[in-house]
N, C-alpha and C positions, 0 to 999 in steps of 0.2 A: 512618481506617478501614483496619483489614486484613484482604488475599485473602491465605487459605492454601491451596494446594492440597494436599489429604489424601489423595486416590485419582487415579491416570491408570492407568487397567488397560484398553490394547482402546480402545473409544472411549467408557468409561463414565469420566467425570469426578465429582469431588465437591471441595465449593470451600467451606470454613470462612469465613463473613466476621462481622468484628470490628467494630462500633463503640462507642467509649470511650463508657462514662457523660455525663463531661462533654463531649462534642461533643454529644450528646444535652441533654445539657442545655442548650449554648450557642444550638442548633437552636429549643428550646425557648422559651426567654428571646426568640428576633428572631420565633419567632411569637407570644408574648403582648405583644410591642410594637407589633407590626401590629395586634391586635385590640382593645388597652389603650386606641384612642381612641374606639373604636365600641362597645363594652359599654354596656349602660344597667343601671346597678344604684341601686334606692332609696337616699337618704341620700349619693346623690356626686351631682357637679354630672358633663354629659358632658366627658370628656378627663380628669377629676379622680380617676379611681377610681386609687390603689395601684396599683403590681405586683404587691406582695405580697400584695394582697388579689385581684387576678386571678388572681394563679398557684394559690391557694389553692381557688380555685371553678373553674378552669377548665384546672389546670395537666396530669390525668390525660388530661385529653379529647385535649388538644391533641395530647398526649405520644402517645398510640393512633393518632391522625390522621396524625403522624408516622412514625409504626412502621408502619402501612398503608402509607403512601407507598414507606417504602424497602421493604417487602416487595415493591411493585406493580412497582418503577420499577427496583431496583439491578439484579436478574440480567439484566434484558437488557441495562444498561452494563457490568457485569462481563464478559457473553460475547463483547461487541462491541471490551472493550479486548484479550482476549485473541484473537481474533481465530477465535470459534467460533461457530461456530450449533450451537445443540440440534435435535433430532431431534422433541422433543416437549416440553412445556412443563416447566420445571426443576421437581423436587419440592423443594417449601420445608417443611425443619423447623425448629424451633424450638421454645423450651421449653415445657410444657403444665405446668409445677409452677406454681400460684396465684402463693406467696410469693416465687419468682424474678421472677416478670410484674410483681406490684407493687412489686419491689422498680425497675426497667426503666420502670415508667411512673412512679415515683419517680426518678430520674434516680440512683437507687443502685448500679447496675448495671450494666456493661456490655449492650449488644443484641449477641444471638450466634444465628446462624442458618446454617444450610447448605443449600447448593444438591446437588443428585443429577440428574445428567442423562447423557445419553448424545449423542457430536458426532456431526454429519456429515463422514463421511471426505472428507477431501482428493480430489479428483478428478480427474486432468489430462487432458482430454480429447484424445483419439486420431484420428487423419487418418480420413476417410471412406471414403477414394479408391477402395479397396478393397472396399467394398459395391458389391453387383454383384444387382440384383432385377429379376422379369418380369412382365410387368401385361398381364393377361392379356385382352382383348378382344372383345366379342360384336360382330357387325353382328348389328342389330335388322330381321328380314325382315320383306317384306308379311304374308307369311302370319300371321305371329305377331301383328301388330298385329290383323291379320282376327279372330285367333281370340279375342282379347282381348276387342275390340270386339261379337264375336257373342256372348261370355257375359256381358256387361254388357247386349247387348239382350235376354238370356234373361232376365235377374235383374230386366230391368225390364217385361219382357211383362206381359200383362195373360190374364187367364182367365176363361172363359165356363163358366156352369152348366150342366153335361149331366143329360139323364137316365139315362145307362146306366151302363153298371159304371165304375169306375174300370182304366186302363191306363197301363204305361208312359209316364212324362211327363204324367202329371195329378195338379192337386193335389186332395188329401185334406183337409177339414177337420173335423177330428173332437174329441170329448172323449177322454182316459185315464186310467187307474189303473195303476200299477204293482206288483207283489208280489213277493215272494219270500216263500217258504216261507208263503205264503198271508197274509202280513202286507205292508200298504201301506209304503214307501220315503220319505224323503226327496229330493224331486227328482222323483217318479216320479208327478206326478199334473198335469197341464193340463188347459185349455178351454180351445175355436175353436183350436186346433194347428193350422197350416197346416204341410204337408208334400208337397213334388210327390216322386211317383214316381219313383226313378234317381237322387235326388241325391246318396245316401247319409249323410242327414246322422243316421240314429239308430244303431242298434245292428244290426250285421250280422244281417240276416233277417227285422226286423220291417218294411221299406217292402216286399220280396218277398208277404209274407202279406196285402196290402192290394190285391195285384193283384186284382180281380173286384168289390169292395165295392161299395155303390151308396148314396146318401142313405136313412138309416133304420135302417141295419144294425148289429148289434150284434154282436159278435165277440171273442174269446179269441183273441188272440197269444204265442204261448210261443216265448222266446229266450234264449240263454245269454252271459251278461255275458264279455267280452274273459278270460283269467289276466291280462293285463296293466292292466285295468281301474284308472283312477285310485283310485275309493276305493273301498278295504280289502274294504270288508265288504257287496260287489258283485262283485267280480273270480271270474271263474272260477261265478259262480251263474245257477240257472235262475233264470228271472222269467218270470211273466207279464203281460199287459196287458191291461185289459179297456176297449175299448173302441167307443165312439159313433159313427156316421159321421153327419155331420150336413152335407155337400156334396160333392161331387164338380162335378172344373171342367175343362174341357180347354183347352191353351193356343192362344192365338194364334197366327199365324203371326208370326215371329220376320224384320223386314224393315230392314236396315240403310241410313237412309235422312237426310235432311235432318230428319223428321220426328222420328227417334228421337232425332236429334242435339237438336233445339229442348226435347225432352219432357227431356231431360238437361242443359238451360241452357248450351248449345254453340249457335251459329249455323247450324254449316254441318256434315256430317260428314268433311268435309277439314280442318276445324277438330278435330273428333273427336279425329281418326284425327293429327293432329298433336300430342295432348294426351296420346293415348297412348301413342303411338311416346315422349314426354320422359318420363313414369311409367317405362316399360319401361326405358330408356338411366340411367335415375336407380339403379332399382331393380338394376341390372346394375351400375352405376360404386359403388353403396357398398358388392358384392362383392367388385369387383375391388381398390378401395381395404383393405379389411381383410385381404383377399390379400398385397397388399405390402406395408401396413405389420408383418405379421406378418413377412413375409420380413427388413424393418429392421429388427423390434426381437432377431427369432432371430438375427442375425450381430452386435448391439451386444451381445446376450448374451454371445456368445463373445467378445468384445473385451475386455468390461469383469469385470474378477473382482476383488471385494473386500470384507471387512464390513460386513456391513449391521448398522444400530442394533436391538437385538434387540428393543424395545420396538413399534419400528413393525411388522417381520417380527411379532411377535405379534398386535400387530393387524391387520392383515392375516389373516393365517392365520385367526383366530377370526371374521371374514366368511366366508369361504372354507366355512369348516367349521361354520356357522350354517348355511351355504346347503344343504351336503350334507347335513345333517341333516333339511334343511327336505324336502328332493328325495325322500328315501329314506322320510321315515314319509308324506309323500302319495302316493307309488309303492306304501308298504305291501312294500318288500324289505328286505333286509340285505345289509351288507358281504358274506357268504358268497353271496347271488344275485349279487351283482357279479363274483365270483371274486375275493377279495380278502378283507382281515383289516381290522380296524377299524386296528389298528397300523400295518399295511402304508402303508393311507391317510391316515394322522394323516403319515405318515415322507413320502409321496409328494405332500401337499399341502402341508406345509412347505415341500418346495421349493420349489414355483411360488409360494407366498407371501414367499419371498427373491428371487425372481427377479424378483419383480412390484416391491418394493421397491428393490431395484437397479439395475433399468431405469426407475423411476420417478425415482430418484434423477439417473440420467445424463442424462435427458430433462430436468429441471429443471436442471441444468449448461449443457446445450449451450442451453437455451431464453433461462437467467441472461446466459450470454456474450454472446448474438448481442441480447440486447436486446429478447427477444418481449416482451411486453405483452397484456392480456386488456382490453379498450376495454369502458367501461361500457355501451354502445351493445349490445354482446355480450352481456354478463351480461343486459341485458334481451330480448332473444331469446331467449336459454337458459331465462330464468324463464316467458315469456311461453308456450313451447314445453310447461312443466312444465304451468301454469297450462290448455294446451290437454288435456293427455292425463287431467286430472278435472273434468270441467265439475262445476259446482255445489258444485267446495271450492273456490275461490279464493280466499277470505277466509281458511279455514283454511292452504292451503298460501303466501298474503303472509304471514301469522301467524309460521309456520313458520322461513322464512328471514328475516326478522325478526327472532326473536329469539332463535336456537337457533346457540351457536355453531361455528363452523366451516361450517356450512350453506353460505352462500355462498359456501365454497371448494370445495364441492362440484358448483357452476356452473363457475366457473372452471378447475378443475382440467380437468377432457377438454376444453376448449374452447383454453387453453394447450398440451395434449398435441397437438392435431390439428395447430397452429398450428407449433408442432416438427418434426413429421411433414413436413409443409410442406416446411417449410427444406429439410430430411435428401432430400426427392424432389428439391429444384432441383441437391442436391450429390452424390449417386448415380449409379452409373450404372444407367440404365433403360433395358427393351429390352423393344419392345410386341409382342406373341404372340397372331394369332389362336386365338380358340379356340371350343369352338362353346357352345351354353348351357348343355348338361350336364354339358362339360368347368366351366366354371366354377363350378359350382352343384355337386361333387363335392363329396363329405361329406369333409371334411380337416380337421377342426375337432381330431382325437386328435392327427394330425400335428404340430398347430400345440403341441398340450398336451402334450408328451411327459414329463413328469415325472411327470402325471397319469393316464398314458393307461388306466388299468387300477383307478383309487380311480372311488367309487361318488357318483352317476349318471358315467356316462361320459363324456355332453356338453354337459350343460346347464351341470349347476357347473362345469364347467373351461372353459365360455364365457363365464360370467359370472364366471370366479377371476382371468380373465388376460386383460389388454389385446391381448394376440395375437391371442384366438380372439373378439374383438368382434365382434357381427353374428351371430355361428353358433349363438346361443343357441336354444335347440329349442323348439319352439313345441308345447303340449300338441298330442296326435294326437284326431283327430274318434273319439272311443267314447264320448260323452254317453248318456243313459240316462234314456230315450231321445236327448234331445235333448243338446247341448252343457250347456246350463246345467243341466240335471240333474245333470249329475255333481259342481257348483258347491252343491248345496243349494238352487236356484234355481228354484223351479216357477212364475215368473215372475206 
């Protein structure tokens, strides 16, 4: 067999490999003698059939079996004798002319085929010593836990039927229709809607208009839809609502007690109140955590400058730039509402999809060296975890990773990275910062994006473009229409 190398340009390789006819053929021959006592063909006794009468019936097939094989099996020996990993799986050519193929599964032929790939650069990993990051600290007060604690007994209160008007902090339950331009919406129509007074969950102005209402009532609500309004063809419009009051209820008194605690599958409310104090400290530490890891991968940035395999930067990038796409036509803006050019952002999302690539790449070095490992024990947490956020697709999403590949590396991969992350905090140096909850919970997500900070959406793509800005992704804002799921298509 022969490697020829044809192309080393940068880190794209290309690798002519050769093998002789007659090795092909010789290959050929020690597989039709392994099979030559197992065939059963009429008119031979078994073990008694020819060669030449197997190779004649069965000499093509083999010869393909063959040819598959070293298609499947040589480029990862050829990469490994050279001493390269691909970046992405080798493009295998080879010849698509009939009369050459047959001539190949005729053993007339040399088999010739070429590998196309792109390496991963050499990497020599750089002392730490020097990262220097601050991890920024909440103490979790009484007060806070109280206050959590009291909107969880709101949310779970109970409510008595009045007969008087409705007021501030009473719920409404009523029928609606929704309009614009005198035409019903999608989204914009329920029955038994339950809505308490002051929650704000509809569209600014319509729980205002329900102050006074009483059981029976029928009434016209006119509101004007958010300019920022999720969808399109809502944003910035009048609407009306026509709708049915069909209860008015006023709430319980709200009493944080042993009682509320048992009504919530809690013993005691010291038990509570200790379940939410760890929610709170949870929900505070994977801030804080995304905080510093951003702080270590922005100085491993600066460390490490090098080539990245242009195959994965593109894909990469076309995630990236799927997602902004996806951001911007359900926003309903353009590059130019951004302050920005579609160019601009093509140029300034690239980057962060090389950056994201080559701090990926370094994280898999320092991970390779030290000897992380992702424990199957893991993988199924991580699956189990996926499996929790769609009830009633489980079957589909086992299906899924299954049989779809790469999938499973897609468990693995953040589960390896955190694990990195890890290490990188034991070898740092860290230095803890009180701060108070606001100080933490400060919108620094552009900060973290700087390469982005100005392509369209602002924060959401570039929290979900870049391992940096993990966690900061932006959570649709309450302008449902009325309700949240309205604005979903959802009239529930």
């Amino acid at each position: 067999m022969q490697v020829i190398e044809t192309l080393a340009e940068g880190l794209k390789r290309e690798i002519k490999v050769v093998i002789p006819a007659k090795d092909m053929e010789q290959r050929m021959n020690e597989r039709l003698a392994e099979v030559k006592d197992k065939v059963r063909i009429n008119g031979f006794r078994p073990g008694k059939v020819p060669t030449s009468h197997v190779k004649k019936m069965y000499g093509k097939s083999i010869m393909a079996e063959l040819v598959n094989e070293i298609i499947r099996d040589k480029p990862s020996a050829i990469l490994s004798e050279r001493g390269e990993k691909s970046a992405t799986q080798p493009e295998i050519v080879m010849t698509e002319d009939e009369k050459e193929a047959e001539k190949i599964l005729s053993a007339q032929a040399d088999l010739e085929f070429t590998l196309s790939y792109e390496i991963i650069p050499a990497i020599e990993l750089k002392s730490v010593d020097g990262i220097k990051v601050t991890r920024e600290v909440v103490d979790v007060s009484e007060d806070e836990i109280n206050e959590q604690i009291t909107k969880i007994a709101e949310s779970a209160r109970t409510f008595e039927t009045k007969k008087g008007k409705a007021a501030e902090g009473d719920r409404v339950t009523m029928d609606y229709l929704g309009k614009v331009d005198g035409e019903a919406f999608d989204g914009g129509k329920d029955e038994d809607a339950e809505l308490v007074i002051g929650s704000n969950r509809f569209i600014p102005g319509f729980e205002d208009q329900l102050v006074g209402v009483k059981a029976g009532d029928e009434k016209v609500i006119t509101v004007t839809f958010p300019a920022d309004y999720p969808a399109a063809n809502l944003a910035g419009k009048e609407a009306t609502f026509d709708i049915t009051v069909k209860e008015v209820a006023s709430p319980a008194a709200v009493e944080i007690n042993d009682e509320l605690a048992t009504k919530l599958g809690v013993e005691s409310v010291e038990k509570l109140k200790e379940i939410v104090r760890g929610q709170i400290e949870s929900q505070y530490g994977n801030v804080t955590r995304q905080k510093v890891k951003r702080q270590i991968l922005d100085q491993l940035d600066a460390l490490y400058k090098f080539e990245s395999p242009s195959k994965l930067v593109d894909a990469e990038f076309e995630n990236i730039w799927r997602q902004i796409n996806t951001d911007l036509a359900q926003s309903g803006k353009t590059f130019a509402d951004e302050d920005t050019t579609e160019e601009a952002a093509r140029e300034e999302y690239r980057a962060l999809a090389e950056r994201r690539v080559r701090l990926g790449l370094v994280l898999s070095e320092i991970g390779e060296k030290a000897g992380i490992e992702v424990t199957e024990e893991e993988m199924q947490r991580s699956l189990f975890a996926q499996l929790q956020q769609f009830p009633g697709q489980e079957k589909q999403i086992l299906d899924f990773f299954r049989n779809t590949p790469g999938a499973a590396a897609s468990l693995r991969a953040p589960i390896f990275e955190e694990k990195v992350i890890d290490k990188l905090l034991a070898e740092v140096s860290v230095t803890d910062k009180k701060v108070s909850k606001d100080e933490l919970l400060a919108d620094d997500a552009e900060e973290g994006d700087k390469p982005a900070k100005k392509a369209a959406p602002k924060k959401k793509a570039a929290a979900k473009a870049d391992d940096a800005a993990e966690g900061e992704e932006a959570a649709p804002k309450k302008k449902a229409a009325p309700k949240k799921k309205a604005a979903e298509g959802d009239a529930e």
